[in-house]
MOPAC internal coordinates of N, CA, C and O (Angstrom, degrees):
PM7 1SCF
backbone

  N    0.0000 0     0.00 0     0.00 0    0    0    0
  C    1.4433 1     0.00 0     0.00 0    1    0    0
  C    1.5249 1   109.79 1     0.00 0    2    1    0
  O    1.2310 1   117.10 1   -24.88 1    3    2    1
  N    1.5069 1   123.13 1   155.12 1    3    2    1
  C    1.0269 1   109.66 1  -158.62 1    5    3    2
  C    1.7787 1   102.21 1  -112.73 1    6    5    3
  O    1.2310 1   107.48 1   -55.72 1    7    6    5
  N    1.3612 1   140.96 1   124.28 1    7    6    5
  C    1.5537 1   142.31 1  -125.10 1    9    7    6
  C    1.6066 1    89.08 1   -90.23 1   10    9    7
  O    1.2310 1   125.35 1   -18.65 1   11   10    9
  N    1.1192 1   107.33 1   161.35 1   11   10    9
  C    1.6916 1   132.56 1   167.52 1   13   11   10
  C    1.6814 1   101.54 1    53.98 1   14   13   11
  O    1.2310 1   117.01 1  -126.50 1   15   14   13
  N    1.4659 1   123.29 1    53.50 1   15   14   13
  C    1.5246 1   136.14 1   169.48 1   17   15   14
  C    1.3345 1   117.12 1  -115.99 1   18   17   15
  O    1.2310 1   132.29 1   146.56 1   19   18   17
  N    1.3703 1    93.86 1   -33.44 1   19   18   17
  C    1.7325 1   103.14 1  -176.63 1   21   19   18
  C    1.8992 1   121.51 1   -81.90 1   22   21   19
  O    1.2310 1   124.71 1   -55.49 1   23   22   21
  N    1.2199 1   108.56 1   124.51 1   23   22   21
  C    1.5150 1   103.32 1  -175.78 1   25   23   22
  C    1.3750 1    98.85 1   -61.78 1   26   25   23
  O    1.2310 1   130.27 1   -25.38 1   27   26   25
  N    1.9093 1    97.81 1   154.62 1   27   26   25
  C    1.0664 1   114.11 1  -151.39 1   29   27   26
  C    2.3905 1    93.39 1   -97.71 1   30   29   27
  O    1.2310 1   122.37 1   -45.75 1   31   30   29
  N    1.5992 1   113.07 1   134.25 1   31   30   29
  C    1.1117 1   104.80 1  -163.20 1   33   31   30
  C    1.8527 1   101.29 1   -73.71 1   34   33   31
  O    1.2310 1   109.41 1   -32.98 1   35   34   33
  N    1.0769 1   137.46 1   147.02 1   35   34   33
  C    1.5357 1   136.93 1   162.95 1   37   35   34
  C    1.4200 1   107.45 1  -124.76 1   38   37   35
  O    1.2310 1   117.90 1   -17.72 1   39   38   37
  N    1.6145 1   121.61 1   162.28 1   39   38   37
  C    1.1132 1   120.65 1   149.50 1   41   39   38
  C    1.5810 1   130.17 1   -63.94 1   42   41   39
  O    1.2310 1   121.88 1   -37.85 1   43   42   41
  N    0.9759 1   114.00 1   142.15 1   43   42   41
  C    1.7685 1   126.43 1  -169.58 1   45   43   42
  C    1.3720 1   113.06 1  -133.92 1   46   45   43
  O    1.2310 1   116.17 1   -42.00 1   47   46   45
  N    1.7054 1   124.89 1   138.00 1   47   46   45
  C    1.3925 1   110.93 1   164.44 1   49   47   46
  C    1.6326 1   100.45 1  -102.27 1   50   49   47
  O    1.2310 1   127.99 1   -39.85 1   51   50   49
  N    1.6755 1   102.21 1   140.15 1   51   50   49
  C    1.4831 1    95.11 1   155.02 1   53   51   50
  C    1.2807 1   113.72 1  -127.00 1   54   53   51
  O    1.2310 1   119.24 1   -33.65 1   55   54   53
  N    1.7087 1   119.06 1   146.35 1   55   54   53
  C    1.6114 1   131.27 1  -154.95 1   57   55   54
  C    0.9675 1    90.36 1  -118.30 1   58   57   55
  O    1.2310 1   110.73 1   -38.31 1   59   58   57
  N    1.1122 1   135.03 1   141.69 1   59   58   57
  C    2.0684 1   145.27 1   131.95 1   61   59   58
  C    1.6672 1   104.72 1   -70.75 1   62   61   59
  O    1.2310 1   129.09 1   -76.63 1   63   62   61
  N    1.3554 1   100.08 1   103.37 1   63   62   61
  C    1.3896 1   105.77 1   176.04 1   65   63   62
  C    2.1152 1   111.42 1   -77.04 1   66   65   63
  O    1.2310 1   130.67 1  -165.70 1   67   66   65
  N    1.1358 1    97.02 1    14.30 1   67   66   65
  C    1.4441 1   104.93 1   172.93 1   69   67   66
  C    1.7078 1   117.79 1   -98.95 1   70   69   67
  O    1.2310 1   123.39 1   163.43 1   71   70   69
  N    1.4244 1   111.10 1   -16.57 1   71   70   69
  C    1.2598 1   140.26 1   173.87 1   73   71   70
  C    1.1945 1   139.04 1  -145.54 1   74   73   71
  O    1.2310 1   115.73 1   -39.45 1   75   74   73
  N    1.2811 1   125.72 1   140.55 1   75   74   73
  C    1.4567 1   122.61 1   175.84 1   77   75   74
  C    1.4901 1   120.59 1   -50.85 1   78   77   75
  O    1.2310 1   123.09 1  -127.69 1   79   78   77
  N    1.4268 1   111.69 1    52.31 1   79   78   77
  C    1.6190 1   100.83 1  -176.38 1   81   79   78
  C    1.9493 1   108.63 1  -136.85 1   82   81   79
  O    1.2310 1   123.95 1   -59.15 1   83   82   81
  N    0.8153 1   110.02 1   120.85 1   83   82   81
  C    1.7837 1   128.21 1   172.98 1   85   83   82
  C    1.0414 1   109.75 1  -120.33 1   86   85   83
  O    1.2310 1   128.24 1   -18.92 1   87   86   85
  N    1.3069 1   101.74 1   161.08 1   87   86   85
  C    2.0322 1   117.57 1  -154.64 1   89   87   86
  C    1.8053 1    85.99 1  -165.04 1   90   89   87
  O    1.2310 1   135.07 1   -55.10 1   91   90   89
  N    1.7771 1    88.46 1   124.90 1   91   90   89
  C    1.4236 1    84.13 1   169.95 1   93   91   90
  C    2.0772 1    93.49 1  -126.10 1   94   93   91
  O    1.2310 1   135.42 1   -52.11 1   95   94   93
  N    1.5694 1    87.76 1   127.89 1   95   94   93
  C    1.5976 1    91.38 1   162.82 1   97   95   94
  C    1.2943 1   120.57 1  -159.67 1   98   97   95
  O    1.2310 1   126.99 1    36.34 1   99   98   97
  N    1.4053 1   104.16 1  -143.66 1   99   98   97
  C    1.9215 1    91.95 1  -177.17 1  101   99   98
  C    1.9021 1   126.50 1   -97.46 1  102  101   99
  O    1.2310 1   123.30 1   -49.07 1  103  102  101
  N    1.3645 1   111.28 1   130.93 1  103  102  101
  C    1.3623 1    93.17 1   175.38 1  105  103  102
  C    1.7336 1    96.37 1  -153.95 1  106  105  103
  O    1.2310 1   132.79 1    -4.02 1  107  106  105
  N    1.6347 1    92.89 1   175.98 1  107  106  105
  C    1.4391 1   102.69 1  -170.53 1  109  107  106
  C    1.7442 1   109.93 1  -108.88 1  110  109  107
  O    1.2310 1   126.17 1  -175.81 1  111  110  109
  N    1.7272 1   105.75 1     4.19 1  111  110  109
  C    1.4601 1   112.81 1  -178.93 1  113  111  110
  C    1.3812 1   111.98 1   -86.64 1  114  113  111
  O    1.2310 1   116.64 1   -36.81 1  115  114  113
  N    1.4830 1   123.99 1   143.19 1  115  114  113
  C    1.0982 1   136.19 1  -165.95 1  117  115  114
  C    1.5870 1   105.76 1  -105.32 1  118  117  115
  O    1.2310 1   128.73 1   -19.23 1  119  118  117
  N    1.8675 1   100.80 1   160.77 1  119  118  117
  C    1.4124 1   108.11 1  -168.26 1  121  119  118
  C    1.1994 1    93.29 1  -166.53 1  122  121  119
  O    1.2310 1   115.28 1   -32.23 1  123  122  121
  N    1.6464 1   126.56 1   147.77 1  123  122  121
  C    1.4821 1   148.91 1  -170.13 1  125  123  122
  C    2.0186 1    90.64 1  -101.12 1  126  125  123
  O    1.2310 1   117.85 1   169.87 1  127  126  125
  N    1.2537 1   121.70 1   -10.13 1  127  126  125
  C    1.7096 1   114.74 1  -171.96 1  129  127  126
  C    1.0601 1    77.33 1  -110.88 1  130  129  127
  O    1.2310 1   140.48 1   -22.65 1  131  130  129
  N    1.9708 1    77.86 1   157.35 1  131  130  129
  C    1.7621 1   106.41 1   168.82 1  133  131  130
  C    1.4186 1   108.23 1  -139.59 1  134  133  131
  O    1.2310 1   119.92 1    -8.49 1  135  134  133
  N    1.3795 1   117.77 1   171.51 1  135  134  133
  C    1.5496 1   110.07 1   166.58 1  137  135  134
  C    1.7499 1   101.18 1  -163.03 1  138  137  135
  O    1.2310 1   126.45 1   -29.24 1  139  138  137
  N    1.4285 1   105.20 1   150.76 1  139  138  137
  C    1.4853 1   112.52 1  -171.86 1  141  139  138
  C    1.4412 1    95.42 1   -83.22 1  142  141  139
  O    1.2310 1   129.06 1   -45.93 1  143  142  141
  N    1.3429 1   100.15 1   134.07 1  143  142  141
  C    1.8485 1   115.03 1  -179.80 1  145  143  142
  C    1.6498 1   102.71 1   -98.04 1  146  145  143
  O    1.2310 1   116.88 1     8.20 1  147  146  145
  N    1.1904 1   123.55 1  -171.80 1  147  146  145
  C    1.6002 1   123.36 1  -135.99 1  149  147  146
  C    1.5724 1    84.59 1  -117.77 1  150  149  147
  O    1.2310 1   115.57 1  -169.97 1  151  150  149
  N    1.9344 1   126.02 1    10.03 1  151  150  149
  C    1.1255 1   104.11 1   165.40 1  153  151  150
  C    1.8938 1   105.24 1  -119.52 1  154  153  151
  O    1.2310 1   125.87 1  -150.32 1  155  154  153
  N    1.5930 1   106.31 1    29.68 1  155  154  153
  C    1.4168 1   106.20 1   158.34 1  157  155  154
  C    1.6087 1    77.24 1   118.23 1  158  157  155
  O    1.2310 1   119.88 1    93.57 1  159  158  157
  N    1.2365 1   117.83 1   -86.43 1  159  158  157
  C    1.3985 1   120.28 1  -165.47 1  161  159  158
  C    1.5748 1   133.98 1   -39.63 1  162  161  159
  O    1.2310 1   136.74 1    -7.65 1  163  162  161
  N    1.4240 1    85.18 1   172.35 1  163  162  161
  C    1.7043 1    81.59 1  -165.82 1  165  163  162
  C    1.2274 1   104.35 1  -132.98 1  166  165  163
  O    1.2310 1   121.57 1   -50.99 1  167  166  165
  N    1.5002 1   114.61 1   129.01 1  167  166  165
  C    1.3620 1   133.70 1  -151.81 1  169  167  166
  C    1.8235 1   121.12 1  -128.15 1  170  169  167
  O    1.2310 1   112.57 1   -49.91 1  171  170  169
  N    0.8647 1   131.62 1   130.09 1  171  170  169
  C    1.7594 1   121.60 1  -172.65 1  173  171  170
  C    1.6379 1    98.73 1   -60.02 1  174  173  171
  O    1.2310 1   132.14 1   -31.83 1  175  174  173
  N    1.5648 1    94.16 1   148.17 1  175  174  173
  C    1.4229 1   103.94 1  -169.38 1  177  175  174
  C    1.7803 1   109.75 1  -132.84 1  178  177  175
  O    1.2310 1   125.13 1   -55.05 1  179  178  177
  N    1.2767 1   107.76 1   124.95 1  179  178  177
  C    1.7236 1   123.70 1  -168.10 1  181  179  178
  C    1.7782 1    83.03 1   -96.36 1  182  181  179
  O    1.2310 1   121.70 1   -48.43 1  183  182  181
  N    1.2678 1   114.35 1   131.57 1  183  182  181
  C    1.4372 1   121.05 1   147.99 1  185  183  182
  C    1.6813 1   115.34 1   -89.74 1  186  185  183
  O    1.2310 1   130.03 1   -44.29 1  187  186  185
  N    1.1839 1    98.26 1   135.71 1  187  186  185
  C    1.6797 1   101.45 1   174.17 1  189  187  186
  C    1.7942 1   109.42 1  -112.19 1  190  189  187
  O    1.2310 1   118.07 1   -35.07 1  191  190  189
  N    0.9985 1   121.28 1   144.93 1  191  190  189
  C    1.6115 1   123.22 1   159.19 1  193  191  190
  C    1.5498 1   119.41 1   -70.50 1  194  193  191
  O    1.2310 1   119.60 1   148.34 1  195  194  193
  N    1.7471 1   118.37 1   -31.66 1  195  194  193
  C    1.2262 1   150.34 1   156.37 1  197  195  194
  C    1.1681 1   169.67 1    -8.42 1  198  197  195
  O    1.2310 1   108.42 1   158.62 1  199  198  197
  N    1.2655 1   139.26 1   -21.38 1  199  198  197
  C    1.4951 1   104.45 1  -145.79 1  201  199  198
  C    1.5063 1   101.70 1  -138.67 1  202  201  199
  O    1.2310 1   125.58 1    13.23 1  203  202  201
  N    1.7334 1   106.88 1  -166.77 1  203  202  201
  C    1.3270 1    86.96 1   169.74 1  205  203  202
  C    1.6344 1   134.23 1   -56.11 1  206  205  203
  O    1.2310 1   114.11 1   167.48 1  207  206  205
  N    0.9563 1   128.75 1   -12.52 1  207  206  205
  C    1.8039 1   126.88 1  -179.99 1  209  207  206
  C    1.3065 1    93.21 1   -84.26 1  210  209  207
  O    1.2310 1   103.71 1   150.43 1  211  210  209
  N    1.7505 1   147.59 1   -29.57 1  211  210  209
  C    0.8386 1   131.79 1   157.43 1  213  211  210
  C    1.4841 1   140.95 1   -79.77 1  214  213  211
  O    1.2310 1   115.81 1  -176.40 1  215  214  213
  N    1.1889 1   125.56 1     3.60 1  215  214  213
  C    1.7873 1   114.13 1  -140.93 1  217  215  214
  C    1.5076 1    71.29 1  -124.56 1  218  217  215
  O    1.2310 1   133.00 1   -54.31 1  219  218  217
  N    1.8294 1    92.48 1   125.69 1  219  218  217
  C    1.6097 1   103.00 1   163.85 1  221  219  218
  C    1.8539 1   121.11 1   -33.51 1  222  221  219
  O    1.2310 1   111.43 1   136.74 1  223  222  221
  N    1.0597 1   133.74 1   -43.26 1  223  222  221
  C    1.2100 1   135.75 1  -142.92 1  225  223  222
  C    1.7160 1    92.64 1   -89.58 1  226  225  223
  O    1.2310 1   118.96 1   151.13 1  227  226  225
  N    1.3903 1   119.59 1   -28.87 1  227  226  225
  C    1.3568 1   126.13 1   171.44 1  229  227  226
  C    1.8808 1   120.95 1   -86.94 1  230  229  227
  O    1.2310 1   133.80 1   162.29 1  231  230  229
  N    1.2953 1    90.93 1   -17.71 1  231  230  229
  C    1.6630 1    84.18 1  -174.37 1  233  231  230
  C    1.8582 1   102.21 1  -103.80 1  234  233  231
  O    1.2310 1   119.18 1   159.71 1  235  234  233
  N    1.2723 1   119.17 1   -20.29 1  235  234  233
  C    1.1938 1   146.01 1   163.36 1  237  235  234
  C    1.8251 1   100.53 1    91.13 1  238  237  235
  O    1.2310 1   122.17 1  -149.54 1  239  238  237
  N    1.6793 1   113.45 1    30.46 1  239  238  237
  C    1.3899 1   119.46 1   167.27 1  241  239  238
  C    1.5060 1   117.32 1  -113.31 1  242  241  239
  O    1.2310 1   122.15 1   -67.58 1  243  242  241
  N    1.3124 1   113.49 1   112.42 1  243  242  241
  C    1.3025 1   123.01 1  -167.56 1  245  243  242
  C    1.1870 1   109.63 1  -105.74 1  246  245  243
  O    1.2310 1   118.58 1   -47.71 1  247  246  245
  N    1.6961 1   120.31 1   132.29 1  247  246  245
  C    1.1858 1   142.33 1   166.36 1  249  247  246
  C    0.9486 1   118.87 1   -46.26 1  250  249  247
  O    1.2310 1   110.46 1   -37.65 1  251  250  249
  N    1.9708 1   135.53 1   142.35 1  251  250  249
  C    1.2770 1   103.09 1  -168.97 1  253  251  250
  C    1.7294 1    77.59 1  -130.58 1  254  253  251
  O    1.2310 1   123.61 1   -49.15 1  255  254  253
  N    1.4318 1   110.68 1   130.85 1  255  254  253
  C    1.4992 1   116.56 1  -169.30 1  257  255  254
  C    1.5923 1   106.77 1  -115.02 1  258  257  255
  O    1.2310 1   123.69 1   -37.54 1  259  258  257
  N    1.5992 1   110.53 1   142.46 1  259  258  257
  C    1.4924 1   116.36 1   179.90 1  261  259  258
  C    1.4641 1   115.39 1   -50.74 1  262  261  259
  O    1.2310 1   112.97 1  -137.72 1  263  262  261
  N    1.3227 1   130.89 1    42.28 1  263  262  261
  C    1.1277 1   141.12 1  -174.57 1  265  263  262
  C    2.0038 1   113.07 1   -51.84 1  266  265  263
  O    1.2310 1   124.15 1   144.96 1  267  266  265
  N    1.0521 1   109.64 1   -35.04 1  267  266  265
  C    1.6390 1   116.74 1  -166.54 1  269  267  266
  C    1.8904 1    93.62 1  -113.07 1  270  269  267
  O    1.2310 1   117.77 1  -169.67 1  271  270  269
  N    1.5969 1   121.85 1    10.33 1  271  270  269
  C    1.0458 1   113.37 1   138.80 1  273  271  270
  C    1.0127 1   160.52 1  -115.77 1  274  273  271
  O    1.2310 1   127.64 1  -167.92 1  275  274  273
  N    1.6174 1   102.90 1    12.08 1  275  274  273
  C    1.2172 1   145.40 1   179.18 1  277  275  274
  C    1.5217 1   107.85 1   -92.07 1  278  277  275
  O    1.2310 1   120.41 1   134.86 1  279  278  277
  N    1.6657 1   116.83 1   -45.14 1  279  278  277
  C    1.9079 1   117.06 1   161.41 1  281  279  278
  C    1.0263 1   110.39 1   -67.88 1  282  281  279
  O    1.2310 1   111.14 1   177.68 1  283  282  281
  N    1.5658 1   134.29 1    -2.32 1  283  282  281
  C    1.5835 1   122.97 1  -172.61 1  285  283  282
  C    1.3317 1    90.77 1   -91.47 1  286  285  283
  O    1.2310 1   122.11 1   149.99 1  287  286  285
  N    1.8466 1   113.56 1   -30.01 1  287  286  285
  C    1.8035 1   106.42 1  -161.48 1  289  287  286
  C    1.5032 1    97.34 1   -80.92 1  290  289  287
  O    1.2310 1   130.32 1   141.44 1  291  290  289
  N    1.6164 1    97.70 1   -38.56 1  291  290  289
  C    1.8516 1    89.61 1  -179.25 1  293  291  290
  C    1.6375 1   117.65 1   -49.60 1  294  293  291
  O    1.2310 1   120.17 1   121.72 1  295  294  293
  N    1.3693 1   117.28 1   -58.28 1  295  294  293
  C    1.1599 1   130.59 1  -179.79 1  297  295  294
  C    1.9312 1   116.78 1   -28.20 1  298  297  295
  O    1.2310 1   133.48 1   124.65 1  299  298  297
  N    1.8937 1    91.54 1   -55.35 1  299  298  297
  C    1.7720 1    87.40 1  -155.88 1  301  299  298
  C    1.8036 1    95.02 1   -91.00 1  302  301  299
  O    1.2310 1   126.33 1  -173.11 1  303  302  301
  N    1.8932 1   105.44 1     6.89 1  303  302  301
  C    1.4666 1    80.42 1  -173.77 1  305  303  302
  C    1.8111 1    97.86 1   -96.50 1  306  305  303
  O    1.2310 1   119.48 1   171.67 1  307  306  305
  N    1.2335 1   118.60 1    -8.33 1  307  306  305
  C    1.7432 1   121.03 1  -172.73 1  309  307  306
  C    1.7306 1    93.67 1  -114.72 1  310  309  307
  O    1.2310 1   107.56 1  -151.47 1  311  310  309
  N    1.2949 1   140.81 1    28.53 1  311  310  309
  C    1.2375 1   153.47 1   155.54 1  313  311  310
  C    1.6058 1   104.17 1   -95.62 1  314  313  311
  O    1.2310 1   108.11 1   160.03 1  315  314  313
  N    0.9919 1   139.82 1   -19.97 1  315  314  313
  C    1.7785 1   140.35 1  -145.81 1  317  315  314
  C    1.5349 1    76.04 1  -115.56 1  318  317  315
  O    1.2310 1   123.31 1   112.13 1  319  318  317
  N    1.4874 1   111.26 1   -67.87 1  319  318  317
  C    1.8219 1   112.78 1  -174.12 1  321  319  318
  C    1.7149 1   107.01 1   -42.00 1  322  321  319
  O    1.2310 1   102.98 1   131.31 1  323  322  321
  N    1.2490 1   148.84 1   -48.69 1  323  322  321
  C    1.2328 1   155.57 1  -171.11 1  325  323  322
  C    1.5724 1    93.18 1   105.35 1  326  325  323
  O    1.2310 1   130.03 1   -10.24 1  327  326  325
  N    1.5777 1    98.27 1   169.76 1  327  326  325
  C    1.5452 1   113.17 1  -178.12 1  329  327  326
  C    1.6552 1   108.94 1   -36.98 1  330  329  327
  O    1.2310 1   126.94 1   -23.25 1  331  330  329
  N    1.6561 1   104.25 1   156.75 1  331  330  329
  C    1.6049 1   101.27 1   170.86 1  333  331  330
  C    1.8303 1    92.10 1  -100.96 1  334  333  331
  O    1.2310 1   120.10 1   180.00 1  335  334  333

């Protein structure tokens, strides 16, 4: 391998601003935010929309989305055009 190519790993927090949940560990992705972590320091900070404390399939609360009114709009607006 060829030396000094590989990003360098640091600690990082990442937050789900959809939930009370932060995770501080290691990564090589970069960020202009920071935030003081619960051992004083201050660490670059990734916001997520995300994660597990958020994502239906982990909290076992599922969103329930206008799904059958969105095929009713598809339906009557490519029904008026005639068959494709």
């Amino acid at each position: 391998m060829k030396p000094d190519i590989h990003p360098q790993y640091r600690e990082v927090v990442f937050q789900d601003v959809n939930a009370n949940f932060a995770i501080l560990t290691r990564s090589t992705i970069s960020t202009k935010d920071t935030i003081k972590w619960e051992d004083g320091k201050e660490y670059p900070l990734v916001k997520l929309e995300i994660s597990s404390a958020s994502h239906p399939f982990y909290t076992g609360k599922h969103k329930v989305l206008d799904v059958g009114g969105r095929v009713d709009k598809f339906r009557k607006r490519y029904a008026a055009g005639g068959k494709a």
